[in-house]
C-alpha positions as CSV (number, residue, x, y, z in Angstrom):
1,X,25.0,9.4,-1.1
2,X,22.9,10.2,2.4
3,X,20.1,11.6,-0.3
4,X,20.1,8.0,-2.0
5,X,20.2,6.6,1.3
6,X,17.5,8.4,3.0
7,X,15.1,8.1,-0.6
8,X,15.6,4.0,-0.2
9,X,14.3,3.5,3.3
10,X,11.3,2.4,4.1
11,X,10.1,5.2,7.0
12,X,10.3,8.5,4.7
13,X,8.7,6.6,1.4
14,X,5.2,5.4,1.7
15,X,4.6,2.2,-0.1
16,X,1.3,1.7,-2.0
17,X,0.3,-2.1,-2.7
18,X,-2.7,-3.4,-5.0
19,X,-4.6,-6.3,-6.0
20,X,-6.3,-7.5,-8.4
21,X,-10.2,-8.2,-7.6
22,X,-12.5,-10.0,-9.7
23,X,-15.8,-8.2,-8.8
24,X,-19.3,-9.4,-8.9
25,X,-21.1,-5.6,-8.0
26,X,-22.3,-4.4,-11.1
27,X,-24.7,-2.3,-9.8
28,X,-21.9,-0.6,-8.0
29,X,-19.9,0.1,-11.0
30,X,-21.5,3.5,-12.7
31,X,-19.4,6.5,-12.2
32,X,-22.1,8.0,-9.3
33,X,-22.1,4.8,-6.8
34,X,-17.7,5.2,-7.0
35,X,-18.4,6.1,-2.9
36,X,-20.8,2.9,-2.4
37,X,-18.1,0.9,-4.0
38,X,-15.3,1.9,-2.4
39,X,-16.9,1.1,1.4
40,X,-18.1,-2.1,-0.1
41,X,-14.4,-2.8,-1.2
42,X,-13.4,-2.2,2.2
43,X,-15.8,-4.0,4.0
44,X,-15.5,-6.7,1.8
45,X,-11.6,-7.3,1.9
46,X,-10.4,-5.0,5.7
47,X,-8.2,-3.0,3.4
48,X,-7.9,0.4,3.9
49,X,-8.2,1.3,0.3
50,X,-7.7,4.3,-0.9
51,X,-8.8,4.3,-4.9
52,X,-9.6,1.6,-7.4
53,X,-9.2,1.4,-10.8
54,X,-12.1,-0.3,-13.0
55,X,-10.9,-2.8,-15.8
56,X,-12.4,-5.2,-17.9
57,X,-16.1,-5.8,-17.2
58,X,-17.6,-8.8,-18.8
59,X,-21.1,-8.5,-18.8
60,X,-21.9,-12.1,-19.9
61,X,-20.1,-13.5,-16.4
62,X,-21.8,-10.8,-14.9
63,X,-17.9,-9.7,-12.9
64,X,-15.4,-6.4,-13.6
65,X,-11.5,-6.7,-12.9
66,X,-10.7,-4.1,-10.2
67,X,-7.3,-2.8,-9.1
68,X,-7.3,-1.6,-5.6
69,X,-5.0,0.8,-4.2
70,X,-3.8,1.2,-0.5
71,X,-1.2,1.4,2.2
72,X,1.6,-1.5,2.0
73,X,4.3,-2.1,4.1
74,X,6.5,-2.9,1.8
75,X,6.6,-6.3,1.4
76,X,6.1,-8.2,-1.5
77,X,3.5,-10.3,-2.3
78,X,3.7,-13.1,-4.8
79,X,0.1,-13.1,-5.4
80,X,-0.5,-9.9,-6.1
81,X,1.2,-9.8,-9.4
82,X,-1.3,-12.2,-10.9
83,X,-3.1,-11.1,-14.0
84,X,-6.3,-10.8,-14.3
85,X,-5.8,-14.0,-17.5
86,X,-4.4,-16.1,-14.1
87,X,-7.6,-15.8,-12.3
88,X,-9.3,-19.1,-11.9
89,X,-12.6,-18.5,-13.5
């Protein structure tokens, strides 16, 4: 029961957050500029992100549906489990 205990807190698990981005940088999405985009993720939103996953790009809007990765405190957030069919576009 302490094992369960100790497993639930917050201070020994680290909790990972994401969001969903819609992303305009298609320059930035080939598989040797996955640096570039990362810093301009972070620059871009202050997260301290530490991967991304690319999703659906749609070339005729000219965007790609990113997932980005980083520390979370463990909070939830409502708006992060929007899909990327609940974006306003």
């Amino acid at each position: 029961m302490l094992l369960t205990w100790l497993m639930e807190t917050k201070h020994l698990l680290k909790h990972t957050s994401s969001k969903a981005i819609i992303y305009e940088r298609m320059d930035l999405l080939p598989p040797n500029k996955q640096q570039e985009m990362l810093n301009d993720l972070k620059t871009r939103t202050g997260l301290n992100i530490n991967r991304f996953e690319v999703g659906q790009i749609d070339f005729k809007k000219k965007v790609a549906y990113i997932k980005v990765f980083y520390p979370g405190n463990g909070e939830i957030n409502s708006a992060d489990n929007m899909k990327s069919n609940q974006f306003p576009i």
